[in-house]
C-alpha positions in Angstrom: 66.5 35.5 30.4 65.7 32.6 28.2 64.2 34.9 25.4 67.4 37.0 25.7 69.7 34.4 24.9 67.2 33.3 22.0 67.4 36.4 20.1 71.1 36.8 20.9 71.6 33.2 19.3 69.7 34.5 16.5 71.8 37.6 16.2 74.5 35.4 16.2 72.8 33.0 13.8 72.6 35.7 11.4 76.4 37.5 12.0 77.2 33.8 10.7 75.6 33.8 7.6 76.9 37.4 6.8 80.4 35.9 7.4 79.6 33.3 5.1 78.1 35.5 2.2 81.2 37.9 2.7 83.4 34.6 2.0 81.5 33.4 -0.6 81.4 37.5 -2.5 85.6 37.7 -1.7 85.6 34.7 -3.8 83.3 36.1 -6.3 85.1 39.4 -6.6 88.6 38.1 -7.2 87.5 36.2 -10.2 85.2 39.6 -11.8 88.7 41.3 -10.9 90.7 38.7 -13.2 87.8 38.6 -15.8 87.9 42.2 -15.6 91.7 42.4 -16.6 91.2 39.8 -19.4 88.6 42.2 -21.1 90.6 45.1 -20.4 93.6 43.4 -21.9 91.6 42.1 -25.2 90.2 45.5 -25.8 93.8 47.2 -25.6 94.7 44.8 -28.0 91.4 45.1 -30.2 91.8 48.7 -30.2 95.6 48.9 -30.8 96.5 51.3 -33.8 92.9 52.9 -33.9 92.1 56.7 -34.2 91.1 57.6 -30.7 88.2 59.1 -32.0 86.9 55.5 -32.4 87.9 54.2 -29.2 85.0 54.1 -26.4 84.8 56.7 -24.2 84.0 55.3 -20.7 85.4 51.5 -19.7 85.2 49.6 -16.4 88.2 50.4 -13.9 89.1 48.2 -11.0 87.5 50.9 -8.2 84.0 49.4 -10.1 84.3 47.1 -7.6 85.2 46.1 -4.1 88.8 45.2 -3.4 89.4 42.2 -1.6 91.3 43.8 0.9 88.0 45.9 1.8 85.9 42.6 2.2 88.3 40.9 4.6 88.6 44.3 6.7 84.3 43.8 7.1 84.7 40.2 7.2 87.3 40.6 10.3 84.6 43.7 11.6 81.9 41.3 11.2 83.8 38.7 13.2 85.0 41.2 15.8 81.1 41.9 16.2 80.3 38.0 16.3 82.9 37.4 19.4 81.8 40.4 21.6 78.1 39.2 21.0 79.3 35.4 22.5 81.0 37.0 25.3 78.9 39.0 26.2 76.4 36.6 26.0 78.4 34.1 28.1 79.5 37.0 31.0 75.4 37.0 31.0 74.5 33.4 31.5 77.6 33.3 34.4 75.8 36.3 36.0 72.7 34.7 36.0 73.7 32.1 38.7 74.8 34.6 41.1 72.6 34.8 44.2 75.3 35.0 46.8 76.3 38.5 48.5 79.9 37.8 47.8 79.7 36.7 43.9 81.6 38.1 41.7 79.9 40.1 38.8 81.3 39.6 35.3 82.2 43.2 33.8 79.7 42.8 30.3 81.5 44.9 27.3 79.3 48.0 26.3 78.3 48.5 22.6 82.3 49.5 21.8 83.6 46.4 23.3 84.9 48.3 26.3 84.6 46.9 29.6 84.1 48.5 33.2 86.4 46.7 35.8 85.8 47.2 39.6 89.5 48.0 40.2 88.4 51.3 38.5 86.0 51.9 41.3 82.9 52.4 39.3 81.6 48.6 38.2 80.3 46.3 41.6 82.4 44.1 42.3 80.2 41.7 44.0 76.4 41.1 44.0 76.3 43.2 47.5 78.4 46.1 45.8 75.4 46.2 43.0 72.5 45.9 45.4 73.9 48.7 47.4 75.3 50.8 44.5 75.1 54.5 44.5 72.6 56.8 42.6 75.9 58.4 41.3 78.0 55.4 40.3 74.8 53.4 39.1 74.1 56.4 36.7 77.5 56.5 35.1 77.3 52.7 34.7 73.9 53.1 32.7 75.8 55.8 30.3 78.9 53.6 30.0 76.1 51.3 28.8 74.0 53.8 27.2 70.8 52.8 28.9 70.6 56.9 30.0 70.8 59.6 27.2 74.1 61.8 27.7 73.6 65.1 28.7 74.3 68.4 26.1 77.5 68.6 27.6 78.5 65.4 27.4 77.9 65.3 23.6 80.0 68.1 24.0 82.9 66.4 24.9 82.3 63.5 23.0 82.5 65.7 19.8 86.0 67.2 21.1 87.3 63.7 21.5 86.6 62.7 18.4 87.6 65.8 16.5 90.8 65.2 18.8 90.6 68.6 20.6 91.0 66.3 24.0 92.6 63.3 24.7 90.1 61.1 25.9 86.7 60.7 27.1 85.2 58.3 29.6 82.6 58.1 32.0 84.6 57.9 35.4 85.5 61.1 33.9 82.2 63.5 34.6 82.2 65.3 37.3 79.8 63.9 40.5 78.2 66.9 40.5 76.9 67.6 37.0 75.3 63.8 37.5 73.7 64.5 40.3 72.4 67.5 38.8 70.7 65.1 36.0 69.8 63.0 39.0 67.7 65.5 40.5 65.1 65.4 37.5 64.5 61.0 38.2 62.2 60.2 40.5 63.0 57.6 42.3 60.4 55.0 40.5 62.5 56.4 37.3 66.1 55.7 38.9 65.1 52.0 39.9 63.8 51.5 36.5 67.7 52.3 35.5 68.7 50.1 38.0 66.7 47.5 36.8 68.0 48.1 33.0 71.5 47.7 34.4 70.6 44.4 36.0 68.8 43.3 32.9 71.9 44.3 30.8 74.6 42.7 32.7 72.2 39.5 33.1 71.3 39.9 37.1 68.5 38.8 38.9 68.4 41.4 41.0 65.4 43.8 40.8 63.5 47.2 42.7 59.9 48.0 42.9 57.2 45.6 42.3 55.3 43.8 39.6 59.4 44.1 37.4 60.6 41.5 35.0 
């Protein structure tokens, strides 16, 4: 756990410095932008009332370089990435502490930011509900995670949604049956391995098998 949180602070550590380089180039590019309108101004004026023929050919435009409303928009991305890093890395270190049946697991947010809650009956709700979780429900947690790979079909779908053929696309969505179907080819050292990614993801102690981290 310890050398988890040590590279997330260094993920973190690094987010930062991005931010602060973004600032610093926003800066930066709103003064080439006014330099670049100076020049552009003093050649108009240098090259008023000359045949065209003598006039340059190519000149530096505006597009040349980034706006500043792009930079704040991956500034504000950047940020967006640096928050869900720190929650998620705080939901982690509250997790850890559980060792009660009854706790309360902390829903982590998945690599979109979206978050599983347990009034959706698919998340545990308590340390218990994750111990005794389902091959079924503990499978669509690890692709709401994406600790599993998706199955053709899913990609499937996926692609639809985002080409806006269907509305929406979620996990709780698939069918029980076309995951136990992908069930059947894990063997059952394979499925505790994914239960054991999930409880390293969402920062549990709990573990199957023997001789696990």
């Amino acid at each position: 756990m310890s050398s988890e949180l040590e590279q997330l602070r260094k993920e973190v550590d690094k987010l930062s410095e991005v931010v602060k380089k973004q600032n610093l180039l926003i800066s930066k590019t709103g003064q080439n932008l006014l330099e670049l309108q100076i020049t552009q101004q003093k050649a108009d004026v240098a090259s008023f009332g000359e045949p065209k023929s003598n006039k340059k050919a190519t000149h530096l435009t505006s597009s040349d370089y980034a706006t500043n409303e792009d930079l704040v928009q991956l500034v504000a991305e950047l940020q967006g990435q640096l928050d869900t890093i720190e929650d998620r890395s705080i939901r982690r270190i509250v997790n850890s502490h559980k060792s009660d049946p009854s706790d309360i697991v902390a829903p982590i947010p998945n690599a979109d930011s979206e978050i599983l809650f347990a009034e959706d009956g698919l998340f545990p709700k308590t340390l218990k509900d994750f111990e005794d979780i389902s091959d079924i429900k503990l499978f669509k947690v690890a692709k709401f995670y994406e600790l599993v790979p998706p199955s053709s079909q899913e990609e499937e779908e996926f692609e639809k949604f985002l080409e806006g053929k269907v509305e929406s696309f979620h996990i709780s969505d698939i069918p029980d049956e076309d995951i136990e179907k992908q069930i059947s080819h894990y063997k059952r050292d394979q499925l505790d391995d994914v239960f054991n990614d999930v409880a390293r993801y969402l920062g549990l102690r709990s573990r199957r098998g023997t001789d696990v981290w």
